[in-house]
Every structure is written in structure tokens, then in C-alpha cells.
C-alpha positions in Angstrom: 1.3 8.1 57.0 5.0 8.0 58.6 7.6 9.9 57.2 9.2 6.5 56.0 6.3 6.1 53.3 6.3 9.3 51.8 7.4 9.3 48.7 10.7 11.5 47.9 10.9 14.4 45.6 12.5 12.2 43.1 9.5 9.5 43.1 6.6 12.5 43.0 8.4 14.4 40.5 8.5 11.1 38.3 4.5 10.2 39.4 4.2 13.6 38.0 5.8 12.7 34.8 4.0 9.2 34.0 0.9 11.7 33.9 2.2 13.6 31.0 3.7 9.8 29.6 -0.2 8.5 30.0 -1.7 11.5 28.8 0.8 11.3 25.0 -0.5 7.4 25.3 -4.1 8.6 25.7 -3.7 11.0 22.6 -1.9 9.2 20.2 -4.6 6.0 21.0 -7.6 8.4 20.7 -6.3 9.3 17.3 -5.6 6.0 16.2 -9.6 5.3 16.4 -10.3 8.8 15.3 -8.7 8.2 12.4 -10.6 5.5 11.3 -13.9 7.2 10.8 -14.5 8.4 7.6 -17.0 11.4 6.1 -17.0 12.1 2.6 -18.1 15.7 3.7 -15.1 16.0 6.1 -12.1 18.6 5.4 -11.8 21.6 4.2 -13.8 23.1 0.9 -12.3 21.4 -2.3 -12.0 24.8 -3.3 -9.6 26.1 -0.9 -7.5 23.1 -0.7 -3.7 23.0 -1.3 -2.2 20.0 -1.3 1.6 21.7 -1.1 0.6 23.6 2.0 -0.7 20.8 3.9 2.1 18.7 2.8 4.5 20.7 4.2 2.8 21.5 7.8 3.0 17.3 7.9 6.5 17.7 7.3 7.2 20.2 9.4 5.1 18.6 12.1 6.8 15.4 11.6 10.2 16.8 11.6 9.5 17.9 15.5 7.7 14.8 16.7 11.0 12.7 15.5 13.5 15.3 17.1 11.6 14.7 20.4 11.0 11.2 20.4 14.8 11.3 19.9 14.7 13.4 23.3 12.2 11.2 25.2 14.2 7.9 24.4 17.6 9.5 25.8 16.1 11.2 28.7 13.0 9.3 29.7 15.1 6.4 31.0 17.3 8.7 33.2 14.1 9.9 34.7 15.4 13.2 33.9 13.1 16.2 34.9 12.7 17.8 31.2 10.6 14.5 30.5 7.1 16.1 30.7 8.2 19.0 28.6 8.9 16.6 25.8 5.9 15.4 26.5 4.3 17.9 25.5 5.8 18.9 22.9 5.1 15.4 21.8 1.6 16.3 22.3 1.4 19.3 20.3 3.2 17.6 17.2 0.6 14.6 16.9 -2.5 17.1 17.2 -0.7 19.2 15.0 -0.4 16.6 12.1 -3.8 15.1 12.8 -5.3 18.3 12.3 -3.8 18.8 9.1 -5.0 15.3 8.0 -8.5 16.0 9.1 -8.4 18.8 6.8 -7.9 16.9 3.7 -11.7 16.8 1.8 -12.9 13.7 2.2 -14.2 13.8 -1.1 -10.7 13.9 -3.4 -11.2 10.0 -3.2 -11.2 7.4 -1.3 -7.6 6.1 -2.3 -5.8 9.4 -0.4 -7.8 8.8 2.2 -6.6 5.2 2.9 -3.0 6.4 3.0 -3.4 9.4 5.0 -5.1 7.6 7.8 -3.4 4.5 7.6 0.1 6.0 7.7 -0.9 8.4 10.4 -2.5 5.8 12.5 1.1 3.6 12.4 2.8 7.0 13.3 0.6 7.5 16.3 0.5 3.9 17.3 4.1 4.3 17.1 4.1 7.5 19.3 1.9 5.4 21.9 4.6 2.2 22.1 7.4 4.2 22.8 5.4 6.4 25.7 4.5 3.4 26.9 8.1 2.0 27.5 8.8 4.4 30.2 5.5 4.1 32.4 5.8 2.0 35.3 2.5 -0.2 34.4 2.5 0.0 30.8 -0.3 -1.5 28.5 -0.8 -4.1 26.1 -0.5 -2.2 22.5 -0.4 -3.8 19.7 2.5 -2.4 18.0 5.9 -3.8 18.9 5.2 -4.9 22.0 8.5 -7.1 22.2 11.4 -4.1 21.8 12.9 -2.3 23.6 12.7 1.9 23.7 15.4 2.1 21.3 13.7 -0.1 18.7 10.4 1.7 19.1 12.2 5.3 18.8 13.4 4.0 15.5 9.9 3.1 14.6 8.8 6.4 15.1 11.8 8.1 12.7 10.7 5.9 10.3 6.9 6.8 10.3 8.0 9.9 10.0 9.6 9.2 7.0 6.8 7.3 5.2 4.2 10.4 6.7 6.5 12.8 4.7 6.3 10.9 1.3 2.6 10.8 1.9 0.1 11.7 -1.4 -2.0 14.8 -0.9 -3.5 14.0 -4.2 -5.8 11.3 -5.2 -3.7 10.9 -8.2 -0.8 10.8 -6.7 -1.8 7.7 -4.2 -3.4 5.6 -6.8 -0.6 6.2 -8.5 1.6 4.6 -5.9 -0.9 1.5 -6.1 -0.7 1.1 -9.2 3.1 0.7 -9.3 2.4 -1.5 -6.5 0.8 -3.6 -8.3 2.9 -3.2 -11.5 5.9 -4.4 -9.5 4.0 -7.6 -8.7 3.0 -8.5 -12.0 6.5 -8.1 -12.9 7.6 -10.5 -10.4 4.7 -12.7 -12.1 6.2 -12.3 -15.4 9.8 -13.5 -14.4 8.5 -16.7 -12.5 6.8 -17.8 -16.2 10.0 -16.6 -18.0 11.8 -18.9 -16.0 9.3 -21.8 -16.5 9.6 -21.6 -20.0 13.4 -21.3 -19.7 13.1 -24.7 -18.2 10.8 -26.2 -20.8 8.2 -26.7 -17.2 10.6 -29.7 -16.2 10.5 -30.0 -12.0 10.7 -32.0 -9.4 7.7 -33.6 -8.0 4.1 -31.5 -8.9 3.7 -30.5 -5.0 7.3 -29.8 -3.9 10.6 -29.1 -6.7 12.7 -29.0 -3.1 12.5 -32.7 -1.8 15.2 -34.5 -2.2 15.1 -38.0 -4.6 14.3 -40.1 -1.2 11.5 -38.3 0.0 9.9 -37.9 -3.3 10.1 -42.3 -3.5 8.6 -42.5 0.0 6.0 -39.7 -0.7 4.8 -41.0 -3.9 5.4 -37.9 -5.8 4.8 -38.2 -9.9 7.6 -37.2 -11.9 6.7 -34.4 -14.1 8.0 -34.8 -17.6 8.3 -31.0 -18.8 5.6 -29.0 -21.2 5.0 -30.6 -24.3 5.4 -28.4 -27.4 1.7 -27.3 -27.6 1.8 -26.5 -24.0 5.0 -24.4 -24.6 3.4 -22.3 -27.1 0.2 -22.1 -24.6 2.5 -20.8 -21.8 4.0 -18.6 -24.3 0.8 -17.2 -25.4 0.3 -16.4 -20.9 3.6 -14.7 -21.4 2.3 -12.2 -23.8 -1.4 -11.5 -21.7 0.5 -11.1 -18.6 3.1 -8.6 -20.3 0.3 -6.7 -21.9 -1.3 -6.2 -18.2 1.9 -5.3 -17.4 2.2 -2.7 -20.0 -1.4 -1.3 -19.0 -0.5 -0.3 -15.6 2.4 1.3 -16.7 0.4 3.8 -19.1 -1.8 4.1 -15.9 1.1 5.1 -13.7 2.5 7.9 -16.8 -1.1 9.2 -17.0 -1.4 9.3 -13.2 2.0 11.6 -12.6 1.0 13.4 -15.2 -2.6 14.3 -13.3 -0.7 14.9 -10.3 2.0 17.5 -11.8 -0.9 19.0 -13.6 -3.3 22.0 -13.2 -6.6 21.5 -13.6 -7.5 23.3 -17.4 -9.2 22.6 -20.4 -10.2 19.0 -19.8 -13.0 18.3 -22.0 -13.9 14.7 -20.6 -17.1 15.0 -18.4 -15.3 12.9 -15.7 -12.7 14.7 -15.7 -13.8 18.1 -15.3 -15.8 17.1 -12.6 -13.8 16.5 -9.4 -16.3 14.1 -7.8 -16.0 11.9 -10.4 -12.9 12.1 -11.4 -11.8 10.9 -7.8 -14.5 7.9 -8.4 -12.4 7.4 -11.7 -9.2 7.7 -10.0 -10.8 5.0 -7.2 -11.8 2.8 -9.8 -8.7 2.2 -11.2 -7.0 1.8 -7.8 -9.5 -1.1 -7.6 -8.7 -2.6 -11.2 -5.1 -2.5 -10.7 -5.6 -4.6 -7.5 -8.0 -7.0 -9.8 -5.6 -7.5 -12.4 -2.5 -8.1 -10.3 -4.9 -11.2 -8.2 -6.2 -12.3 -12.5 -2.4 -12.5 -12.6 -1.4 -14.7 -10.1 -4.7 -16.7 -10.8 -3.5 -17.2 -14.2 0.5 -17.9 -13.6 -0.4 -20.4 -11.0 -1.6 -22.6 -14.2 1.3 -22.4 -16.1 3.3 -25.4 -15.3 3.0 -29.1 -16.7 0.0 -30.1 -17.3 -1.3 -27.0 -18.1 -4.8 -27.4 -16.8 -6.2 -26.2 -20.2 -10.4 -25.2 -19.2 -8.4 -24.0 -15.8 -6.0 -21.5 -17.6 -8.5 -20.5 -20.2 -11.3 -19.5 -17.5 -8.3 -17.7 -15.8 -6.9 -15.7 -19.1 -10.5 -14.9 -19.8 -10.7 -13.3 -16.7 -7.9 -11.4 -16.7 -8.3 -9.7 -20.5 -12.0 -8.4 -18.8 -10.3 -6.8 -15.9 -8.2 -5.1 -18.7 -11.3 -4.0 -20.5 -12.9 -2.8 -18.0 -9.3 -0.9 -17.1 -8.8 0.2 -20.5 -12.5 2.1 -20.3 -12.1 3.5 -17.0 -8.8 5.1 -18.3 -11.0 6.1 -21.5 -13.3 7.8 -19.7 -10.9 10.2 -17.4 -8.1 11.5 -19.5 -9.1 13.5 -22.6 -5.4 12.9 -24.2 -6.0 11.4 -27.6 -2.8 9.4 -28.0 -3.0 7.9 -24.4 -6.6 6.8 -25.3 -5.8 5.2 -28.5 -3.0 3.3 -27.0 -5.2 2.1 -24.5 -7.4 1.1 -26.8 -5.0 -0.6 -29.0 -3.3 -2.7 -25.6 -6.9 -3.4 -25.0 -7.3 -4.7 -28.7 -3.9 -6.9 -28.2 -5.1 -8.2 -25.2 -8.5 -9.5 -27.2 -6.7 -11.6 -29.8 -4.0 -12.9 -27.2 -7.2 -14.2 -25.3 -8.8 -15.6 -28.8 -5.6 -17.4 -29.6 -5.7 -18.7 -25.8 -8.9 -20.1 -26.2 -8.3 -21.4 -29.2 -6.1 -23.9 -28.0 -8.2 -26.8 -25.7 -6.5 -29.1 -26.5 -2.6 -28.7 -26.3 -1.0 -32.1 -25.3 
């Protein structure tokens, strides 16, 4: 080889460092599959877990993985010959992090699981975009494969963020669905407020937002507004959908509470029993989901003309989700007043449905 083709110290010592750039790729990808397996029987014993421990290694872990990808995008692009260093530095904060997650029981619930390895998986897919920005051949990855190094440094920070809010409870991350889900059944409840504000009157029945020509030259039907029966129908949705609303509320109280609690003298069999108070815990998670889709099932009726067999079927529906809500709840606290006001919402809910079915023929 002439002397002409060798490469210079400056090229080999950067060869050198796209090693240490593939090898961070390499890791963070390897984890992003790990990640995804699941083993009830994985983790440390239930026993000798500590969620505050664990929470704060992540943090601390996290806290030096964003510092250097802060390095890595300022000196990476200079070429500059503490690269590999940060590199590995890089290295020993994702295997440092996943560790900790690997050490979560797999058996606290299925719930914590899901956002553990979730969130960790964007954070190392994350870690594996912005390596990748620097190699001279990089790969197709999936995430943000359209920005720049800057962007994708600020993707990292921001995993970081969301890894150091992360549940280490099973509580704790249903808890977070459920409020999820709360928020959306909210959003429900001010789209049929607003309905009713406008007595159901709209545009055309497929699109309020064409203008007076197009709905001519489409064909559209005018719609004419709720009739007074139909009001009190929609009225009646109102009060179901607020009721579900009102349930997943108590769930979310009852859930911080678990969370901030120790475990003590909880008589209820499920919740004495950790197993099946995660199943519990799970189960609920589930519901919540369930009663936010009943929900939307049931909103999307409530304009002029109310579908009445439609709406009904829908209503129906979404009072059994809260049954079935209401019992889980019943069977994992042991707090008399939280169960009788479930049981009371869940008694609400009943005649709310009655007087909706009642009704089957409102115009």
C-alpha cells in the first residue's frame, strides 16, 4: 500500500472511535429486544425488593447517561479524541439502568412491567439514534430517523425525564392509567356538555365544517336539533358517563393510597396476598381501559337522532364494565367506606341504566 493511502492519525484515531460509536449502538439495540421478553419469575425475591432503592439507582443512572449524551453531541461532531471515553461511559449508564430494571420481580404485575420496559426501551432506542448520527455508515433505526444530533440529544434528556418519574410499584403505574383514562372520559363528558348546550343542532350529520355550498352539492340532510325526549335521553348519558368518571377517580385515591402505604393488617384475602393483589391491581388497569372505549362508544350516539337500540346496547355496556369495576375494587381494599361508596356509584349507575332503557322510544 503507498504511503498516499494510508490513512492519517486523524482518520485511524476516528476508525477507532466509530468502534466504540457501533458498539453503544450494538448495546442499546440489544437491550431494546431484551427488554421485551418477559418472565413472571424474573427479578429479584419479592421479599427483598425496595422500590426507593431501585428508583433512585435509575435516577442516578439516568442523571449520567443525559450529562454524556450532552458530551457526545458537542464533541462527537468535532471528531474530538475524548469521543470513545464518552462512549463508554455511555455504555456503563445503559447497563447500569437495565440492570436495575431486570431486577424488578416480574411478578408485582404486569402493569409496572409495561412501563418499565417500555420507557426504558424508548430511552435506549434513543441512546442508539443519537450514536448513530456520528458513524460514517449509519443504520436505518426506527426512532427519529429525520433529525439532526441536536434533536436526538434532546430526545435522550427527555427519556431521561420520563425514566425518572417511572412507577416501581404496581400501584403506582395503574394508577397513572387510570388517570389516563380519567382524563379521557373527561374530555368525553365536555363534548356531550356541549351538545346539549346546543340543543344537538349542527351542520350536516357527516361534516358540521362544510360550508352552506358544499353541503347543497353533497346532499347533506339538515339536522333539526334533539327533540325534547331525546334531550332528556342525552341528559340521562350525561349522568352514566359522569358516574364512570367518578369511579375512576375513587380508583385513582385508593391507588395513591396503596402506593404511600405499608403493607399491614389487610384483612381482604386479595390483598394480603401479593400475587393476587397485583392480578387485582392488573385487572383494574384493564377495566379502566374498558370503560374509557364503553365511553366513547356511548358519546358517539349522542347527537340527533339519537339511535335509541344503538345507545341503549352502548349504556348497557358501559354500567357492566362498572360492575365488574366496582367488584374488582371490592375485592382488593378492605376500607369499609371506600367499598360502600363503590358500591353505592355502582348502585347509581344501575338505575341511570334502568331509566336509559326505559326510554325506546324518545322522538
Amino acid at each position: 500500500m503507498s504511503a498516499s493511502s494510508s490513512p492519517s492519525p486523524a482518520e485511524a484515531q476516528w476508525a477507532a472511535t466509530e468502534v466504540k460509536l457501533n458498539e453503544l449502538i450494538d448495546l442499546a439495540l440489544q437491550y431494546v429486544q431484551d427488554l421485551q421478553k418477559r418472565d413472571a419469575t424474573s427479578g429479584v425475591d419479592v421479599a427483598q425488593y425496595d422500590p426507593s432503592f431501585l428508583q433512585r439507582e435509575v435516577r442516578n443512572g439516568s442523571k449520567v447517561l443525559s450529562h454524556n449524551a450532552t458530551k457526545l453531541s458537542l464533541i462527537a461532531p468535532e471528531k474530538a479524541a475524548d469521543t470513545p471515553k464518552v462512549c463508554i461511559e455511555m455504555q456503563k449508564g445503559i447497563v447500569h439502568i437495565a440492570a436495575v430494571i431486570d431486577s424488578v420481580p416480574g411478578s408485582l404485575g404486569t402493569t409496572l412491567q409495561d412501563e418499565l420496559r417500555s420507557t426504558t426501551s424508548t430511552l435506549m432506542l434513543d441512546v442508539a439514534t443519537l450514536a448513530n448520527k456520528f458513524v460514517s455508515t449509519p443504520r436505518t433505526i426506527d426512532s427519529g430517523g429525520l433529525l439532526g444530533f441536536m434533536s436526538s440529544t434532546g430526545l435522550v434528556w427527555k427519556s431521561c425525564e420520563v425514566l425518572d418519574q417511572m412507577s416501581f410499584t404496581n400501584a403506582d403505574a395503574v394508577r397513572k392509567k387510570v388517570e389516563n383514562r380519567e382524563a379521557l372520559v373527561q374530555d368525553a363528558i365536555e363534548e356531550v356538555e356541549e351538545t346539549i348546550e346546543n340543543g344537538g343542532a349542527g351542520g350536516v350529520g357527516w361534516d358540521d365544517d362544510d360550508d352552506d355550498d358544499d353541503e347543497e352539492e353533497d346532499g347533506g340532510e339538515e339536522v333539526s336539533g334533539f327533540s325534547d325526549s331525546e334531550k332528556e335521553l342525552a341528559a340521562k348519558c350525561l349522568v352514566l358517563v359522569k358516574a364512570s368518571k367518578l369511579l375512576l377517580r375513587k380508583l385513582t385515591v385508593s391507588l395513591t393510597l396503596a402506593t404511600s402505604s405499608t403493607p399491614s393488617t389487610n384483612t381482604n384475602t386479595s390483598a394480603s396476598d401479593p400475587l393476587e393483589t397485583a392480578r387485582c391491581q392488573d385487572e383494574l388497569a384493564r377495566l379502566a381501559d374498558l370503560v374509557s372505549q364503553r365511553v366513547d362508544d356511548l358519546v358517539a350516539h349522542v347527537e340527533p337522532p339519537i339511535p335509541v337500540a344503538k345507545l341503549a346496547n352502548a349504556a348497557a355496556s358501559l354500567a357492566g364494565t362498572c360492575v365488574d369495576v366496582v367488584e374488582t375494587t371490592k375485592s382488593l381494599v378492605d376500607d369499609p367506606q371506600t367499598i360502600a361508596w363503590v358500591e353505592t356509584c355502582g348502585t347509581q349507575i344501575s338505575r341511570v341504566l334502568e331509566q336509559i332503557l326505559e326510554r325506546r322510544s324518545v322522538r
